[in-house]
C-alpha positions as protocol buffer text, in pm:
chain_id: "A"
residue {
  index: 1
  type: UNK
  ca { x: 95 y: 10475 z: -3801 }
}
residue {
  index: 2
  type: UNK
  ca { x: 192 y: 10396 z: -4143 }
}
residue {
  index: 3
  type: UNK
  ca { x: -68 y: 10139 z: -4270 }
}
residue {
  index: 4
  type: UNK
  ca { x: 74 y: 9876 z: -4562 }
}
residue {
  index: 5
  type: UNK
  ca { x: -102 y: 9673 z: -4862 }
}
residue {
  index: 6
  type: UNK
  ca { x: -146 y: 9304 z: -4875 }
}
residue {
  index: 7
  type: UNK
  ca { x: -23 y: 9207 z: -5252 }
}
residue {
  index: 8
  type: UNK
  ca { x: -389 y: 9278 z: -5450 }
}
residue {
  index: 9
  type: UNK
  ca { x: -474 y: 9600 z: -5390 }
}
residue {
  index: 10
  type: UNK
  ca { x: -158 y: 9888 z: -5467 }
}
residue {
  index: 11
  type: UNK
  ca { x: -454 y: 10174 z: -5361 }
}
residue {
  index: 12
  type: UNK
  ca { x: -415 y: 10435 z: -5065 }
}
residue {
  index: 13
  type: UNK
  ca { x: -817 y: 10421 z: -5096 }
}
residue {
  index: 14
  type: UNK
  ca { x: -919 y: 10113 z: -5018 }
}
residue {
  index: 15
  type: UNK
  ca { x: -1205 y: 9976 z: -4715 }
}
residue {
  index: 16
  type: UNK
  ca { x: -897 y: 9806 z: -4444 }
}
residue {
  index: 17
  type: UNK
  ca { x: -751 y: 10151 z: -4442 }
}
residue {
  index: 18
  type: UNK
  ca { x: -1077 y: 10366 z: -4417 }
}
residue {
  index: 19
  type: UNK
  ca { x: -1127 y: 10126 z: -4128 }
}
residue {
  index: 20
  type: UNK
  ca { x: -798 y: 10124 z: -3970 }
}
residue {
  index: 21
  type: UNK
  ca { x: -884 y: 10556 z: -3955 }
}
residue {
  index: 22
  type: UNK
  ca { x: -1223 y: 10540 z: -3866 }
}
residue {
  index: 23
  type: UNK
  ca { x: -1095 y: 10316 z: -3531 }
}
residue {
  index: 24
  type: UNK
  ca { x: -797 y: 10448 z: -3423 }
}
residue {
  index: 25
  type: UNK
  ca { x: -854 y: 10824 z: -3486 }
}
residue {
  index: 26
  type: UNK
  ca { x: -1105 y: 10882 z: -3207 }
}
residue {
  index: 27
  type: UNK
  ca { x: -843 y: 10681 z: -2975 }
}
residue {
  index: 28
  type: UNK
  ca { x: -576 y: 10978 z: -3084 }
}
residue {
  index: 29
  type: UNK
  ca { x: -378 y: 10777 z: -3378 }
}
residue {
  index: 30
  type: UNK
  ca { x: -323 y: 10916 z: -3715 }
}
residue {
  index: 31
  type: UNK
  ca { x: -345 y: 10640 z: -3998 }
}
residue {
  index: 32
  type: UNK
  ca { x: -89 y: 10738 z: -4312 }
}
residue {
  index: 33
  type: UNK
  ca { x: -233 y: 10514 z: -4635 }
}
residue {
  index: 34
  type: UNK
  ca { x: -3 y: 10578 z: -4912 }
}
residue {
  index: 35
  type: UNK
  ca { x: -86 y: 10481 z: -5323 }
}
residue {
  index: 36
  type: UNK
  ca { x: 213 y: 10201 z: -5374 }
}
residue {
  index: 37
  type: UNK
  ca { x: 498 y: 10269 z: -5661 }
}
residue {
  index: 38
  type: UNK
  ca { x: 455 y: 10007 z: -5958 }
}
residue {
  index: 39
  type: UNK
  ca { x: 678 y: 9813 z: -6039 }
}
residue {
  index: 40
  type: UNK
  ca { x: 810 y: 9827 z: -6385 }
}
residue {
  index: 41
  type: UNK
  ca { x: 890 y: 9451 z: -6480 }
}
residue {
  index: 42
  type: UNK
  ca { x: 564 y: 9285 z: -6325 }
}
residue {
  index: 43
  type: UNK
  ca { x: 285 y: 9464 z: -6156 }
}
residue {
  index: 44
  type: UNK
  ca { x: 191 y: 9234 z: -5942 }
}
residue {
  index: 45
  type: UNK
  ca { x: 479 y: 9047 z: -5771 }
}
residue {
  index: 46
  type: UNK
  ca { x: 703 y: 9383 z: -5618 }
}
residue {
  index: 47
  type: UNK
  ca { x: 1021 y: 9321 z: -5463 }
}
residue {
  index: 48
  type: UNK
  ca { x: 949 y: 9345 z: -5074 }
}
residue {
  index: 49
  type: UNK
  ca { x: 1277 y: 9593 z: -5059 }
}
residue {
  index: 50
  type: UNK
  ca { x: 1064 y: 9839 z: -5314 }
}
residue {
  index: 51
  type: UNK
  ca { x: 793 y: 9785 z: -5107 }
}
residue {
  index: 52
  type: UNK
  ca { x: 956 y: 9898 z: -4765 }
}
residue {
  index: 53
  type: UNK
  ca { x: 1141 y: 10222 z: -4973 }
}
residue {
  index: 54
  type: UNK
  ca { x: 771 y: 10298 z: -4951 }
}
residue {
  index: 55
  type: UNK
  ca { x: 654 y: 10197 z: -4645 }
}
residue {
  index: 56
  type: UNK
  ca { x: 957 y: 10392 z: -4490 }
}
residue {
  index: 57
  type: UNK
  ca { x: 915 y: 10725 z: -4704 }
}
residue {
  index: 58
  type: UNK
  ca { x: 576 y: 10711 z: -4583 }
}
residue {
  index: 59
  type: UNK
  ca { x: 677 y: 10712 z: -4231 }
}
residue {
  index: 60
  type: UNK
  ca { x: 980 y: 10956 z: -4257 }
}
residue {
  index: 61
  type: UNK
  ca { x: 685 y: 11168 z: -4388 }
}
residue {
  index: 62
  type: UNK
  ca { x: 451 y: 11107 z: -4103 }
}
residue {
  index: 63
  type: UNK
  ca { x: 735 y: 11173 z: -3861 }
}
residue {
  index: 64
  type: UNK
  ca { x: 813 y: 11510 z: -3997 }
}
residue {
  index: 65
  type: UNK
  ca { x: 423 y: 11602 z: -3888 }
}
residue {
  index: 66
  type: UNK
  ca { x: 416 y: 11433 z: -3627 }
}
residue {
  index: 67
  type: UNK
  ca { x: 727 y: 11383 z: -3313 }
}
residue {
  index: 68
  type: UNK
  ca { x: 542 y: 11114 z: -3152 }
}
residue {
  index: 69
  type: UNK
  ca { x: 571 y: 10726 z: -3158 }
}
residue {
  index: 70
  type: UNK
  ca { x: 498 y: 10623 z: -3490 }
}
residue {
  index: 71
  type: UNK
  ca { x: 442 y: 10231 z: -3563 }
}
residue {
  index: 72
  type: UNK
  ca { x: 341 y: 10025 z: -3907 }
}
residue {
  index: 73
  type: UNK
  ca { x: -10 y: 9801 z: -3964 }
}
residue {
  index: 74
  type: UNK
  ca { x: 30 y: 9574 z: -4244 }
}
residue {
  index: 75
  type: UNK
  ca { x: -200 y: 9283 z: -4406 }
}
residue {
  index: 76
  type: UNK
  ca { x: -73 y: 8964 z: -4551 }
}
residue {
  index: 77
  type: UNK
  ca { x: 217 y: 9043 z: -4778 }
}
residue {
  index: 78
  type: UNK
  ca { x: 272 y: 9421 z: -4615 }
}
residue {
  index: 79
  type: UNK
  ca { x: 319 y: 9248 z: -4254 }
}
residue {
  index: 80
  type: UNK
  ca { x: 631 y: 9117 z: -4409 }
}
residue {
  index: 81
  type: UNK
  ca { x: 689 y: 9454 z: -4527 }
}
residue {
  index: 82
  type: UNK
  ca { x: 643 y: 9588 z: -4184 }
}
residue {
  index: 83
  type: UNK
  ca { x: 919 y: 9437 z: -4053 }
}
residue {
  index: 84
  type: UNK
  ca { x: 1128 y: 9530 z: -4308 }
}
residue {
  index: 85
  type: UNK
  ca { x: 1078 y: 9867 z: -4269 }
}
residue {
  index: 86
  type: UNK
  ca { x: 1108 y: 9816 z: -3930 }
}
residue {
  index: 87
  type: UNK
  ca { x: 1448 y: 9721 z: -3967 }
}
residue {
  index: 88
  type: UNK
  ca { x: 1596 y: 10041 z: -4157 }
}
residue {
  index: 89
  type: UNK
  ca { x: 1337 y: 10259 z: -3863 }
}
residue {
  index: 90
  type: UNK
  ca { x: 1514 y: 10141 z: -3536 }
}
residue {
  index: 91
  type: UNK
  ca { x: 1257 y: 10399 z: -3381 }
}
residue {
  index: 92
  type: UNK
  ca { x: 952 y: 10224 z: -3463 }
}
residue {
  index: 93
  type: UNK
  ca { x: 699 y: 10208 z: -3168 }
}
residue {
  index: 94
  type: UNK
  ca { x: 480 y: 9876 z: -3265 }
}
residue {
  index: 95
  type: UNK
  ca { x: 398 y: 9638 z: -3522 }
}
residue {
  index: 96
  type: UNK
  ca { x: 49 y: 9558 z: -3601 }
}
residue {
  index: 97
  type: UNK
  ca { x: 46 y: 9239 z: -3841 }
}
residue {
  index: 98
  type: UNK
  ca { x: -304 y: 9101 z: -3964 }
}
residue {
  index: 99
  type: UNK
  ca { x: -280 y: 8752 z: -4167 }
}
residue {
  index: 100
  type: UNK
  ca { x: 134 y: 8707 z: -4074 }
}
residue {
  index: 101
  type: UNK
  ca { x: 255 y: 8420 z: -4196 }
}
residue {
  index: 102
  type: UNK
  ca { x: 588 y: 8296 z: -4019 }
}
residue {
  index: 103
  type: UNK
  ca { x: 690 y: 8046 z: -4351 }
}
residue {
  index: 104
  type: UNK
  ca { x: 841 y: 8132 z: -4662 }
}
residue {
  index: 105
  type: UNK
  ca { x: 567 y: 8246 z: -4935 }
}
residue {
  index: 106
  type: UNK
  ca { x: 600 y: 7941 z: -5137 }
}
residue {
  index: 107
  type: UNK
  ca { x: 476 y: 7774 z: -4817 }
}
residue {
  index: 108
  type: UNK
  ca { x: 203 y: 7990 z: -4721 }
}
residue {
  index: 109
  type: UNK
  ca { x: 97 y: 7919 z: -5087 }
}
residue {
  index: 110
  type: UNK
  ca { x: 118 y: 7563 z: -5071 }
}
residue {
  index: 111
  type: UNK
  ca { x: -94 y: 7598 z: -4719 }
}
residue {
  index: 112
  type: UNK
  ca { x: -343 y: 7797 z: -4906 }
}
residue {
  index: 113
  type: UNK
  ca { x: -375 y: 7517 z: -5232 }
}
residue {
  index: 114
  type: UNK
  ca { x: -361 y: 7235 z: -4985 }
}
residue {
  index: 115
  type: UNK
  ca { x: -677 y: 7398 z: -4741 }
}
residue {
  index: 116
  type: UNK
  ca { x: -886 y: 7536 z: -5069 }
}
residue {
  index: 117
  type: UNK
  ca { x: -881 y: 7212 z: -5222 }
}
residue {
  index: 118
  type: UNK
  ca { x: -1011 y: 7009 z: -4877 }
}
residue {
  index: 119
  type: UNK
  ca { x: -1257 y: 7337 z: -4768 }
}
residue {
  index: 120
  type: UNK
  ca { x: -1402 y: 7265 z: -5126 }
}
residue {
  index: 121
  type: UNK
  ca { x: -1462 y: 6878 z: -5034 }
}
residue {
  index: 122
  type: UNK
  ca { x: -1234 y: 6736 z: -5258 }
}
residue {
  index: 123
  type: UNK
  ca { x: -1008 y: 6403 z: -5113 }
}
residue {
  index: 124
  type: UNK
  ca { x: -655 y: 6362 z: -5050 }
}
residue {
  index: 125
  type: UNK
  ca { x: -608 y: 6240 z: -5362 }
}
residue {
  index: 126
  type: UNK
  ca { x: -729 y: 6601 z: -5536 }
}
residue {
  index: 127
  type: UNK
  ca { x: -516 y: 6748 z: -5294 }
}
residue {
  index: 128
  type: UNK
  ca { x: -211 y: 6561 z: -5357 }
}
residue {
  index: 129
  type: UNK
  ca { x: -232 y: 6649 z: -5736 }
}
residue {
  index: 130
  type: UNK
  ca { x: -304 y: 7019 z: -5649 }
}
residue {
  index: 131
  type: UNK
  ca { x: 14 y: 7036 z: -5437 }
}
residue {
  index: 132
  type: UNK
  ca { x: 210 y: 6865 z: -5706 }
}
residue {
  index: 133
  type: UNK
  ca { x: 83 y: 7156 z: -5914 }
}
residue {
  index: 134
  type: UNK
  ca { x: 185 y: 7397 z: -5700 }
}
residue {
  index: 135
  type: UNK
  ca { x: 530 y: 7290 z: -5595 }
}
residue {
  index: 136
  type: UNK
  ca { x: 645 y: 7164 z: -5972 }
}
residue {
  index: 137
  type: UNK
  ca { x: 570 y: 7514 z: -6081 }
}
residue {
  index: 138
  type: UNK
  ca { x: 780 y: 7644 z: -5751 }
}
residue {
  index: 139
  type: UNK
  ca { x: 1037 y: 7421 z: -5888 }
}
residue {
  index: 140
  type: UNK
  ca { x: 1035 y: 7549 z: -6241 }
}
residue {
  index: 141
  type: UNK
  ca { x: 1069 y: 7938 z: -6098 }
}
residue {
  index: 142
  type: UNK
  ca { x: 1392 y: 7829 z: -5905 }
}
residue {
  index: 143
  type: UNK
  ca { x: 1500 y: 7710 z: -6249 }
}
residue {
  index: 144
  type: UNK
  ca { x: 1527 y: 7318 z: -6079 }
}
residue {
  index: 145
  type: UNK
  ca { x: 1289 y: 7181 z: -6331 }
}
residue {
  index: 146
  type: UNK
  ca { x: 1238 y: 7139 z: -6672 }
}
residue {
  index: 147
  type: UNK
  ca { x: 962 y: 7388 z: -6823 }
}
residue {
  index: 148
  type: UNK
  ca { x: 843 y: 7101 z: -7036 }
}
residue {
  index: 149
  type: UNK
  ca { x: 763 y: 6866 z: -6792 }
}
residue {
  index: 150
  type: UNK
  ca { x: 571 y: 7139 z: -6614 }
}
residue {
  index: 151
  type: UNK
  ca { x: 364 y: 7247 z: -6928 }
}
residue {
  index: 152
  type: UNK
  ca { x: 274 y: 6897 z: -6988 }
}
residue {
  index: 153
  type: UNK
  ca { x: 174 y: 6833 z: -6639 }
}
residue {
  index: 154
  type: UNK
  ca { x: -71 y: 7137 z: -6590 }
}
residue {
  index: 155
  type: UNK
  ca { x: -220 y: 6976 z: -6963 }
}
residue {
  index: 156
  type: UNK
  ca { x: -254 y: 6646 z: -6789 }
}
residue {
  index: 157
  type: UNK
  ca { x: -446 y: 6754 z: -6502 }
}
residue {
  index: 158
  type: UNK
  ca { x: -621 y: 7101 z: -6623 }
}
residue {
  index: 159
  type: UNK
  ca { x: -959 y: 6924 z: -6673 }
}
residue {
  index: 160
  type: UNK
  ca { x: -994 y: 6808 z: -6291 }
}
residue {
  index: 161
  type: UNK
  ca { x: -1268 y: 6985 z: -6118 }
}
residue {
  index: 162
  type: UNK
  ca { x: -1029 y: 7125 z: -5844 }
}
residue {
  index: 163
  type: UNK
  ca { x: -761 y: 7256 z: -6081 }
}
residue {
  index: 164
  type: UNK
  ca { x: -889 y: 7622 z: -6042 }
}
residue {
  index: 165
  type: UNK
  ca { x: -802 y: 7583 z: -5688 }
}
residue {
  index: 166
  type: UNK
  ca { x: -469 y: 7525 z: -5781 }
}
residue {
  index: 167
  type: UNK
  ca { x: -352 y: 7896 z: -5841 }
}
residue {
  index: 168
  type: UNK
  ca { x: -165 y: 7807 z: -6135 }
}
residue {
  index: 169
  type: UNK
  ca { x: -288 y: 7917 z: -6507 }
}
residue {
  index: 170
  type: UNK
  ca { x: -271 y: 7626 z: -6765 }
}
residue {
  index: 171
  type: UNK
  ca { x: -94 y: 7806 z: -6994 }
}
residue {
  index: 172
  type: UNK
  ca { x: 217 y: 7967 z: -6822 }
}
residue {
  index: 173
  type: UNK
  ca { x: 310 y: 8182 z: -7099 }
}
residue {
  index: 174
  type: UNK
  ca { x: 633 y: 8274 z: -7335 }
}
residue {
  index: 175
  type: UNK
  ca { x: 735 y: 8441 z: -7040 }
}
residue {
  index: 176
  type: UNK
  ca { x: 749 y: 8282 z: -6691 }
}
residue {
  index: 177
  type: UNK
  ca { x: 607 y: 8470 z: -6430 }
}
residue {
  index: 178
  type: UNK
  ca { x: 886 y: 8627 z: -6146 }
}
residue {
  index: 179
  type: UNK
  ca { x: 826 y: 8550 z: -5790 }
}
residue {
  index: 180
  type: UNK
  ca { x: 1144 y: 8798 z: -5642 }
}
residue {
  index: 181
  type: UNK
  ca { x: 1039 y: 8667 z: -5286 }
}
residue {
  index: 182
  type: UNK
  ca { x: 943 y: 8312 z: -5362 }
}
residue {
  index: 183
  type: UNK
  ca { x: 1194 y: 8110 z: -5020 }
}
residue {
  index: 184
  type: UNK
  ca { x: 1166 y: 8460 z: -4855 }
}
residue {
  index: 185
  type: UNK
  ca { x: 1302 y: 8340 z: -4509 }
}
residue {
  index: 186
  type: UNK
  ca { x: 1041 y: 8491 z: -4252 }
}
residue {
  index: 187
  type: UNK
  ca { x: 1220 y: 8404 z: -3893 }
}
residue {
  index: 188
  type: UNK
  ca { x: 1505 y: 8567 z: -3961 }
}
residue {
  index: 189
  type: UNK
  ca { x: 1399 y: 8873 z: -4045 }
}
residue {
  index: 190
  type: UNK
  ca { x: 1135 y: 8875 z: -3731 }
}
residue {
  index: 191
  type: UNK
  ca { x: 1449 y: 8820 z: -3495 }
}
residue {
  index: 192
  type: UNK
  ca { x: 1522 y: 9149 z: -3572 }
}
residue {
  index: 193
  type: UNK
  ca { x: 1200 y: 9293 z: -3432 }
}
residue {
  index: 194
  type: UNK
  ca { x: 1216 y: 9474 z: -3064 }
}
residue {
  index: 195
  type: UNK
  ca { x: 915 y: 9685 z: -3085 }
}
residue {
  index: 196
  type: UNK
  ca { x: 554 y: 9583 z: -2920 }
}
residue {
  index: 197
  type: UNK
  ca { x: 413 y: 9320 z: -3211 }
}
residue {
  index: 198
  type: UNK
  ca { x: 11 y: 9225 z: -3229 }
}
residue {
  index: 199
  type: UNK
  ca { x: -49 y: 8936 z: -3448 }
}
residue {
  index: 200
  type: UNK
  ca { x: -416 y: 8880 z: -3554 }
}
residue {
  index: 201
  type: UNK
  ca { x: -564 y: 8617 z: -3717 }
}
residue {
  index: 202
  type: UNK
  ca { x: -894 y: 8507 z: -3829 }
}
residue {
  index: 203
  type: UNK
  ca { x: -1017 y: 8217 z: -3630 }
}
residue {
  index: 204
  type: UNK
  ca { x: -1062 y: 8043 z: -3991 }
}
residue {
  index: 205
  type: UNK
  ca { x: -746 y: 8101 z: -4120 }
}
residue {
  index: 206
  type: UNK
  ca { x: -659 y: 7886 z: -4418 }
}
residue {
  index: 207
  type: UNK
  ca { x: -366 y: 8102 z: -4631 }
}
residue {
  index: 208
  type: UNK
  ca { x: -146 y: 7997 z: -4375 }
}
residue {
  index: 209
  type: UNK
  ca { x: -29 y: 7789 z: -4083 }
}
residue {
  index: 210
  type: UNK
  ca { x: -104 y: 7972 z: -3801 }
}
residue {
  index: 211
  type: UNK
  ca { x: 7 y: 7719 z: -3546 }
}
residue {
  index: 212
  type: UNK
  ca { x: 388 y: 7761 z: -3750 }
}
residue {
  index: 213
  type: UNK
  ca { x: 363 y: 8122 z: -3768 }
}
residue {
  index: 214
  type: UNK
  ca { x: 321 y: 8145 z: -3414 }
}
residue {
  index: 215
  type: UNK
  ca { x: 588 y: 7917 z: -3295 }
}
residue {
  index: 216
  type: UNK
  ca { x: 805 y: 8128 z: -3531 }
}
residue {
  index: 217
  type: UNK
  ca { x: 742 y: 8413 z: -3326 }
}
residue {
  index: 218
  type: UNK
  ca { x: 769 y: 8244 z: -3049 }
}
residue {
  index: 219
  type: UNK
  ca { x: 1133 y: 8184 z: -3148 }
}
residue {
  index: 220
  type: UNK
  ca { x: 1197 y: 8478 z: -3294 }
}
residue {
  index: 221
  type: UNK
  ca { x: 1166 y: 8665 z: -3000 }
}
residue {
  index: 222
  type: UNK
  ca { x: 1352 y: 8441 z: -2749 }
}
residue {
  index: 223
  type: UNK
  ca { x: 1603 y: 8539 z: -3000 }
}
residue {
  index: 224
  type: UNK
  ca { x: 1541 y: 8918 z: -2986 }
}
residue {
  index: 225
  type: UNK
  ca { x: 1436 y: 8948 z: -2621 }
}
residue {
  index: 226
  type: UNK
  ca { x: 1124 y: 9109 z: -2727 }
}
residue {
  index: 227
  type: UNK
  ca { x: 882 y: 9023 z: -2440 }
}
residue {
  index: 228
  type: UNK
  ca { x: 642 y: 9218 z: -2586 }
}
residue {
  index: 229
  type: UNK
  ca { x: 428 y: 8987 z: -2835 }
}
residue {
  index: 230
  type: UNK
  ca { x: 86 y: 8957 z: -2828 }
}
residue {
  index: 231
  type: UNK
  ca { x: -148 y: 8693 z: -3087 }
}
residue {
  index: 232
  type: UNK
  ca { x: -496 y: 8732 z: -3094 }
}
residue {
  index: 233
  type: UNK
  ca { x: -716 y: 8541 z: -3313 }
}
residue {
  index: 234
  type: UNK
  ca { x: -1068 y: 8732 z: -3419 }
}
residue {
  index: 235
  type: UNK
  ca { x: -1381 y: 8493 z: -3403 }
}
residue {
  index: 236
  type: UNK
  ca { x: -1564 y: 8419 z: -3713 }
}
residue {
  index: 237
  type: UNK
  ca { x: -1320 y: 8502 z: -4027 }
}
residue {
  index: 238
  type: UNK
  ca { x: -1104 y: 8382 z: -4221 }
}
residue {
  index: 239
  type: UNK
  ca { x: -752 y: 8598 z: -4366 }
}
residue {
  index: 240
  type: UNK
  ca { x: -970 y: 8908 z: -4440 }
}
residue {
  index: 241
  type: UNK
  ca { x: -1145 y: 9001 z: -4112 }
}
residue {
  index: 242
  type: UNK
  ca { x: -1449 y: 9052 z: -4257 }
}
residue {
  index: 243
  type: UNK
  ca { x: -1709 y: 8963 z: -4524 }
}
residue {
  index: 244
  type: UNK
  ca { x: -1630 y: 8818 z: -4855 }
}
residue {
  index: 245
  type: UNK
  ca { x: -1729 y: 9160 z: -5057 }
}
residue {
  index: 246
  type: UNK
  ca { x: -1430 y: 9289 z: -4900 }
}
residue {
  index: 247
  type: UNK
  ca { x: -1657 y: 9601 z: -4780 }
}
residue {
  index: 248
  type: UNK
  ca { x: -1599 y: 9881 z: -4507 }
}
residue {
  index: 249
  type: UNK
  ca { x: -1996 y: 9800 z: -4364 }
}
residue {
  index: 250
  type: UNK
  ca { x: -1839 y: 9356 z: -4350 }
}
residue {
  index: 251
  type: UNK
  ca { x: -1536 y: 9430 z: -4142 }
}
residue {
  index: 252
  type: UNK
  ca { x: -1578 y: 9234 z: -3797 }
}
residue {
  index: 253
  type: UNK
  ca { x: -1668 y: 9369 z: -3512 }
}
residue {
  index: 254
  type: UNK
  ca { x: -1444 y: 9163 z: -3321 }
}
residue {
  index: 255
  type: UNK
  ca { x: -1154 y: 9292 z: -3500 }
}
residue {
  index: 256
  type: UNK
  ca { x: -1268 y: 9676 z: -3450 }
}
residue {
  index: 257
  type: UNK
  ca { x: -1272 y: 9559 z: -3088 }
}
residue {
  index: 258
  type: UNK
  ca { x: -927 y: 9418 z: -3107 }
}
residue {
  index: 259
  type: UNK
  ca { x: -770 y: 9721 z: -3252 }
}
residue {
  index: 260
  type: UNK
  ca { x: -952 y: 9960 z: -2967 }
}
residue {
  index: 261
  type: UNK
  ca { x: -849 y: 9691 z: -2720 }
}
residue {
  index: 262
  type: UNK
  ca { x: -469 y: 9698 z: -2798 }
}
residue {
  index: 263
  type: UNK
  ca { x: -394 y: 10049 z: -2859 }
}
residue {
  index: 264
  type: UNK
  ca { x: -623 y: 10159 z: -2508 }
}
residue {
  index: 265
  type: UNK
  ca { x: -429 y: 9925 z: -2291 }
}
């Protein structure tokens, strides 16, 4: 399998892959992990198209080793990658997709504001102002807005103790930051999947709905036909399935178990 980044971390050396290796290799599956092309405008946001040049070089590499079924893994941002990859690699065996989200990413963001601010302890109130925050800066990178009313806004509320928790700097910059994928339109594009698909999520899962994302699904494959959907949700994390450090020693248990489960049966 060809395993995929989530948006932070561009490295082929990193603990999620070591992992992903370390588990499936004794069960007979090679893991690819792959060092991501930058992006020259903005190193951070990379089209998802770039991304799944990648993801499928990567596999049309591991194919050439290896004539057996070859599937993609991806976290967070790369599970939308998956399925674009999918899409160009009609022979793809199986999806696995940790910390899908089935809304656009401007959603999942807005998700992810609206649970940090109430997880903190803040009220509805703190949350309401967050959101604005959030989706008036949304607004202003669809060019529906006026950048002035934004600046002054993120002035007006930059000294609340939940602003942080917001996502959004005070000062925006000369420059406004691109978001290529900002109302990327997730159901239609997992319509198009046919292959076996595991979705995993953490049991506290607050960067997105996972409720929506599974109903999406749910959809999406009436559409397709693709019986062959499985969701699991992995006790006692949250979007990384692990510790907070992020470490190879924190990764769950439960989601080790998960991945031997799936790929025995």
């Amino acid at each position: 399998m060809v395993a995929l980044h989530g948006s932070s971390n561009s490295s082929y050396r990193q603990a999620i892959f070591e992992h992903l290796a370390n588990t499936l290799a004794p069960l007979g599956a090679a893991v690819l992990s792959f060092e991501r092309a930058p992006w020259p405008s903005d190193d951070v946001d990379i089209p998802y198209d770039v991304q799944a040049d990648g993801a499928v070089a990567a596999y049309e590499v591991l194919k050439s080793y290896y004539d057996v079924p070859t599937g993609v893994w991806g976290v967070s941002q790369g599970t939308w990658v998956a399925a674009l990859a999918g899409q160009r690699l009609p022979d793809t065996a199986f999806m696995l997709l940790l910390g899908c989200a089935g809304v656009s990413p401007a959603e999942q963001m807005r998700h992810a504001t609206i649970e940090s601010v109430r997880r903190a302890g803040y009220d509805e109130e703190a949350v309401a102002g967050a959101v604005e925050i959030r989706d008036q800066v949304a607004e202003l990178l669809r060019g529906k807005v006026d950048r002035a009313a934004v600046d002054e806004l993120l002035r007006r509320q930059a000294d609340q103790p939940w602003f942080d928790l917001a996502g959004i700097p005070v000062d925006l910059g000369e420059e406004l930051p691109v978001w290529h994928e900002i109302d990327f339109a997730s159901e239609p594009l997992y319509a198009t999947v046919t292959c076996p698909v595991l979705l995993m999520h953490g049991e506290h899962e607050a960067n997105l709905p996972v409720p929506e994302t599974l109903e999406v699904w749910r959809r999406a494959a009436a559409t397709s036909g693709n019986t062959q959907v499985d969701s699991v949700r992995i006790p006692g994390v949250g979007h990384w399935p692990g510790t907070p450090d992020r470490s190879l020693e924190g990764i769950s248990p439960a989601y080790t178990a998960t991945l031997q489960n799936w790929f025995t049966r």
